[in-house]
ZADO-1210 file (C-alpha; in nm, 4 decimals, padded with zeros to 6 digits):
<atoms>
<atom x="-13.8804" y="17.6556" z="-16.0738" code="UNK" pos="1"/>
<atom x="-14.2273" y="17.6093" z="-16.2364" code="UNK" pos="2"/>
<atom x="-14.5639" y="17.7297" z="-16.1711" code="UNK" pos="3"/>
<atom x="-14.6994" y="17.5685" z="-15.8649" code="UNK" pos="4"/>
<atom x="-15.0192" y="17.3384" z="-15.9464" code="UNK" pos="5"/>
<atom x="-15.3389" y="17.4811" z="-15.8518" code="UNK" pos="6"/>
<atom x="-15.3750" y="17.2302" z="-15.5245" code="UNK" pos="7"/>
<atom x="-15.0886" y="17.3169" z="-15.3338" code="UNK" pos="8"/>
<atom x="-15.1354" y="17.7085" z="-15.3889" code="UNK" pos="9"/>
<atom x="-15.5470" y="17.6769" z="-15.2394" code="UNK" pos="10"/>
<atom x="-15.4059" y="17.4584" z="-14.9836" code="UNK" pos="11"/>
<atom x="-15.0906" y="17.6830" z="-14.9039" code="UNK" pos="12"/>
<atom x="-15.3517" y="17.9967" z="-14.8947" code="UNK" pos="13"/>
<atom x="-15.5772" y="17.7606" z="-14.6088" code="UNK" pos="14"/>
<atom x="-15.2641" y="17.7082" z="-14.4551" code="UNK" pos="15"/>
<atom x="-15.2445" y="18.0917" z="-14.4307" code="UNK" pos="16"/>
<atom x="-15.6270" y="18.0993" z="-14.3364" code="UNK" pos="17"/>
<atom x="-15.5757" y="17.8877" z="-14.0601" code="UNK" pos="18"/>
<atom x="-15.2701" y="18.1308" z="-13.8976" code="UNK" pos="19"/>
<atom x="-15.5521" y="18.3484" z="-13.7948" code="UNK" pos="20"/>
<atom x="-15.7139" y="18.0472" z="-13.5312" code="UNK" pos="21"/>
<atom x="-15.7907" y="18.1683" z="-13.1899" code="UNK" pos="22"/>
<atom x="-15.8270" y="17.7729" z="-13.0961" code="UNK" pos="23"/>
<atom x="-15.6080" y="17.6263" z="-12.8681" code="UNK" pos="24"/>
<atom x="-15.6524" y="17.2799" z="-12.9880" code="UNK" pos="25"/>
<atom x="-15.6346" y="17.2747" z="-13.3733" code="UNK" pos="26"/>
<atom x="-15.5599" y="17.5499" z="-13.6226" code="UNK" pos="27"/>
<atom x="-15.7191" y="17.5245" z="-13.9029" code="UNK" pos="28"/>
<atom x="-15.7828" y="17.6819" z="-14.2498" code="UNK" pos="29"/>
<atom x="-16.0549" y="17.6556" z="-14.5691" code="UNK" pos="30"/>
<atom x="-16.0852" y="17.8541" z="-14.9433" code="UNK" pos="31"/>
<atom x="-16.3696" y="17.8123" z="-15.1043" code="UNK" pos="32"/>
<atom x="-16.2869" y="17.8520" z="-15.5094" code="UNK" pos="33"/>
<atom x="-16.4797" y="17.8632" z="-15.7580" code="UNK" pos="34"/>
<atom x="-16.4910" y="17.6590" z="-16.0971" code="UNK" pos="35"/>
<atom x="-16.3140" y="17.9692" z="-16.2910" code="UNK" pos="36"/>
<atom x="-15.9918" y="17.9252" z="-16.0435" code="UNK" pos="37"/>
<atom x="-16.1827" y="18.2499" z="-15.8122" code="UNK" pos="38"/>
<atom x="-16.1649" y="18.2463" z="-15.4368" code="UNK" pos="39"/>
<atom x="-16.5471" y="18.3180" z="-15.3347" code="UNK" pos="40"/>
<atom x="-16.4349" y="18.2705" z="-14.9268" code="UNK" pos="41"/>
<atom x="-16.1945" y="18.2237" z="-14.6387" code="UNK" pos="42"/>
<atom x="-16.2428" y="18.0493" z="-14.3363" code="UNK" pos="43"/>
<atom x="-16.0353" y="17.9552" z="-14.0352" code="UNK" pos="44"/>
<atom x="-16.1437" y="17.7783" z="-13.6717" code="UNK" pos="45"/>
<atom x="-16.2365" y="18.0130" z="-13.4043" code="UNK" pos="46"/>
<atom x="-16.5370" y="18.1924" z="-13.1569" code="UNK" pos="47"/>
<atom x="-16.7586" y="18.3486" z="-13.3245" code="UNK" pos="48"/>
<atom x="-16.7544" y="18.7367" z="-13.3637" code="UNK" pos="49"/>
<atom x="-16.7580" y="18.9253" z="-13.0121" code="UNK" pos="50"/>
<atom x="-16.7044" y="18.6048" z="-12.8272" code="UNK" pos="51"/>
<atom x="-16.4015" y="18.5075" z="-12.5978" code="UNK" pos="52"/>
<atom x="-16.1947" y="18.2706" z="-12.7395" code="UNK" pos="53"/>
<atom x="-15.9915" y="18.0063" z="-12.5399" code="UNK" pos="54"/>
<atom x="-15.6566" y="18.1534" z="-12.6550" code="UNK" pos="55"/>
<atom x="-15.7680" y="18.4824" z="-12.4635" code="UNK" pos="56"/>
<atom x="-15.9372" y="18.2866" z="-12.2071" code="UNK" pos="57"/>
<atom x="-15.5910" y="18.1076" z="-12.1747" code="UNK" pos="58"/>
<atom x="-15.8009" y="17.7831" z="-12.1595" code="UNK" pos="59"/>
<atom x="-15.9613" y="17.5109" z="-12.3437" code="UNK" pos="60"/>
<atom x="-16.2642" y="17.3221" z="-12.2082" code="UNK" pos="61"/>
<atom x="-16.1816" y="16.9961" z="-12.4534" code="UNK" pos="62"/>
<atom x="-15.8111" y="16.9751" z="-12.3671" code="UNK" pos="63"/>
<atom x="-15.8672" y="17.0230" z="-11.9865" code="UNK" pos="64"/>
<atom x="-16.1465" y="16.7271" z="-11.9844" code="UNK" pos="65"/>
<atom x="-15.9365" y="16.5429" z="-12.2365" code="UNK" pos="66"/>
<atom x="-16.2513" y="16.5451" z="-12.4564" code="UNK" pos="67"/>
<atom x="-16.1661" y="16.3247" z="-12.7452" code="UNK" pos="68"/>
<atom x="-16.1332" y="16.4593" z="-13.0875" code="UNK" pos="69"/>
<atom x="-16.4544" y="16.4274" z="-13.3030" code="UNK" pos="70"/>
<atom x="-16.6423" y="16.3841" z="-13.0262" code="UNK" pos="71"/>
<atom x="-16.9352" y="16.6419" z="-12.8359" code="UNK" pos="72"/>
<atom x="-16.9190" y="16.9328" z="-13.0347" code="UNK" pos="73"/>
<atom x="-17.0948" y="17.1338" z="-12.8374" code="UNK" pos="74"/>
<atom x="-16.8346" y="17.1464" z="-12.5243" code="UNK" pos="75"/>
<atom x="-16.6783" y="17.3806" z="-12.8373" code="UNK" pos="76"/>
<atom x="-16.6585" y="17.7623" z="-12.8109" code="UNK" pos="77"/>
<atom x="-16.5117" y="17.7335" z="-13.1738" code="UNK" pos="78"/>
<atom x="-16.7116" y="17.7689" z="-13.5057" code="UNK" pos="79"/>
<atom x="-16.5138" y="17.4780" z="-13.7857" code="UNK" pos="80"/>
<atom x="-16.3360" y="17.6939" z="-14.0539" code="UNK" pos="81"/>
<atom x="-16.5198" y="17.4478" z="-14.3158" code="UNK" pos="82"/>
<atom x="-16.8235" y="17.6199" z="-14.1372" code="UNK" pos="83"/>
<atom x="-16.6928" y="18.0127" z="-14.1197" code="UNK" pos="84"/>
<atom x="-16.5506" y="17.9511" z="-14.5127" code="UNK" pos="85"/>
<atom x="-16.9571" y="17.8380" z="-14.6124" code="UNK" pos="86"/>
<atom x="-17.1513" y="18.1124" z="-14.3954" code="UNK" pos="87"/>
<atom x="-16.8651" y="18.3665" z="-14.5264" code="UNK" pos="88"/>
<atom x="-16.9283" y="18.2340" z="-14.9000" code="UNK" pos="89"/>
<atom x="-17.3128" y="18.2123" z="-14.8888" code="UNK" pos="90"/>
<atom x="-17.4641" y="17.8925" z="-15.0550" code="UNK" pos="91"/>
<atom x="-17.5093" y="18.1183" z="-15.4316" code="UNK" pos="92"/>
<atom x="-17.1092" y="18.1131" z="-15.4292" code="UNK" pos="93"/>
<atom x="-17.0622" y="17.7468" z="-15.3429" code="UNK" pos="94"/>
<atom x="-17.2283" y="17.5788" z="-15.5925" code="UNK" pos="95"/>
<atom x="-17.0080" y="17.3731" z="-15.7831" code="UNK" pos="96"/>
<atom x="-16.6926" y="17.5041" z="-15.5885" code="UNK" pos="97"/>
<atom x="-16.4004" y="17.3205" z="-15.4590" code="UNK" pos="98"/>
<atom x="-16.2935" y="17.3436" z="-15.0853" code="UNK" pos="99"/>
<atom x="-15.8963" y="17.3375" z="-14.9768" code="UNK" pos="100"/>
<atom x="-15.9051" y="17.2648" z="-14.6242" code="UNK" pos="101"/>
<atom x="-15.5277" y="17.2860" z="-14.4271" code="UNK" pos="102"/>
<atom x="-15.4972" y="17.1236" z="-14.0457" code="UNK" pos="103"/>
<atom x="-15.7040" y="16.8274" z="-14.0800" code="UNK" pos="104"/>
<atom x="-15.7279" y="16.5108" z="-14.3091" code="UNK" pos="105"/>
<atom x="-16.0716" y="16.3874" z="-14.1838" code="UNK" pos="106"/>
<atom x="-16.4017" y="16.6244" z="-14.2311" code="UNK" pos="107"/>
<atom x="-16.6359" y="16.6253" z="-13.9226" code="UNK" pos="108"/>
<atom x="-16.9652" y="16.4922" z="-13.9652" code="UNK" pos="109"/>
<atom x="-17.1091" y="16.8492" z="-13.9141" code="UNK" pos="110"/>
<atom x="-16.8881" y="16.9729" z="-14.1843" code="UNK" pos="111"/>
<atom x="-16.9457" y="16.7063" z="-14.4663" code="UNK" pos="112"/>
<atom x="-17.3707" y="16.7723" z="-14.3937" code="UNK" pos="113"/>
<atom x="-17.2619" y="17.1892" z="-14.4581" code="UNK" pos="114"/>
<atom x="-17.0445" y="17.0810" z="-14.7609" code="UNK" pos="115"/>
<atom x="-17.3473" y="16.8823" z="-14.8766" code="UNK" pos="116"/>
<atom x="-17.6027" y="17.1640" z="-14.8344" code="UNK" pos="117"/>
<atom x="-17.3545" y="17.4463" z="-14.9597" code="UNK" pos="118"/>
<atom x="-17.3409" y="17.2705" z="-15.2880" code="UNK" pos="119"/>
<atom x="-16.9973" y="17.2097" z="-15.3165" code="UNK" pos="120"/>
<atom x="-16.8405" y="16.9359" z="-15.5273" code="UNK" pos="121"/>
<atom x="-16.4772" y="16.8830" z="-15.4280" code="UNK" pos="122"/>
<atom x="-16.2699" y="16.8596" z="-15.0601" code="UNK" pos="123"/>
<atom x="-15.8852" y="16.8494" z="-15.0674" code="UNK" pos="124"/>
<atom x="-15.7841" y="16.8566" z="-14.7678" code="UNK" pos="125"/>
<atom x="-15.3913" y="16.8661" z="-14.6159" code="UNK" pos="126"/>
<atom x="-15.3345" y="16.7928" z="-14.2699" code="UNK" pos="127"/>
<atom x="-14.9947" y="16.9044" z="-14.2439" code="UNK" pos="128"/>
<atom x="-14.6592" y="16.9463" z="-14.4414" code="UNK" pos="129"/>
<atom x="-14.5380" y="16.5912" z="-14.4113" code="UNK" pos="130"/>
<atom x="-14.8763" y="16.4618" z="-14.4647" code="UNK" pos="131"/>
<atom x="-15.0387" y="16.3204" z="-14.8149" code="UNK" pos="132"/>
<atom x="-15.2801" y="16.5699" z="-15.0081" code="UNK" pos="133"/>
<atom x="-15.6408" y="16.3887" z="-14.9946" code="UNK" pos="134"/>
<atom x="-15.9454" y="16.4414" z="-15.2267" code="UNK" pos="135"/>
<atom x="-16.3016" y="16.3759" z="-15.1465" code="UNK" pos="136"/>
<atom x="-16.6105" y="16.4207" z="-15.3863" code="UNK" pos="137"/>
<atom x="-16.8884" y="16.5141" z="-15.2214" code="UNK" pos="138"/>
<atom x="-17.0502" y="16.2427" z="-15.4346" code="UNK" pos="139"/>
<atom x="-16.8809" y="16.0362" z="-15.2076" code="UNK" pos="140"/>
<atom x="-16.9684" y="16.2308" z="-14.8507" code="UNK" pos="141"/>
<atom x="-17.3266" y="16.1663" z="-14.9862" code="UNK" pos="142"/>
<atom x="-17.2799" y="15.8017" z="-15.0462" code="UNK" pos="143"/>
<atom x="-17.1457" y="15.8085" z="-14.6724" code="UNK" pos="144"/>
<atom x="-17.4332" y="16.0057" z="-14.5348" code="UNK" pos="145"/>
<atom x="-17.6925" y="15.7550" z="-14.6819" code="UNK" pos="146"/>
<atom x="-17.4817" y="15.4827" z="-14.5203" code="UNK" pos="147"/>
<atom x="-17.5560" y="15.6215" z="-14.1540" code="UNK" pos="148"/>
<atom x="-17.7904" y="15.5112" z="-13.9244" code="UNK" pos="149"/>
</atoms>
């Protein structure tokens, strides 16, 4: 059988991270490891602490006003598990660190500015089990932020 490569076991653990989603919309799962092969944090989409979620609620604001995806963030009771994996972490603990993200292959503009400011240096992300594994630098979410308007 083999030992699995260090990818798809982060990205299997997000996968597992992103189980725990109270979001109606998108489930969705982060690790935070460090450069020694250490997880320093977990993170997965959902209300904050003490705060309904939509799965309890039974509702989501975004799907009932067919809000599109990527779009007005804050019609979102949800906190990004990119986010929840970085506050969780602490920026000391991100520095240099590589993020496995499961449920998404794009990173939200919010995200990429956290995973700039946390100091970490590599995004793989894997939206789903049929889809492609996909590696950003942040060198390159930099380059990208530079670029906007």
């Amino acid at each position: 059988m083999g030992i699995k490569p260090w990818t798809d076991y982060f990205l299997d653990l997000a996968k597992t991270c992103a189980s725990r989603s109270n979001c109606l919309r998108a489930n969705v799962g982060a690790v935070i490891v460090g450069e020694d092969k250490k997880i320093k944090a977990t993170g997965y989409n959902g209300t904050p602490s003490g705060v309904e979620s939509c799965y309890e609620r039974g509702v989501c604001y975004r799907i009932k006003n067919n809000i599109p995806s990527g779009t007005k963030y804050e019609t979102c009771r949800s906190i990004h598990a990119e986010q929840n994996a970085i506050i969780q972490a602490g920026q000391d603990r991100c520095k240099d660190a590589t993020m496995y993200i499961w449920g998404h292959d794009i990173i939200c503009i919010l995200c990429k500015r956290f995973i700039v400011q946390a100091g970490i240096k590599d995004v793989y992300l894997r939206k789903d089990e049929n889809s492609p594994i996909l590696h950003v630098s942040a060198e390159d979410i930099k380059r990208e932020l530079e670029e906007q308007q």
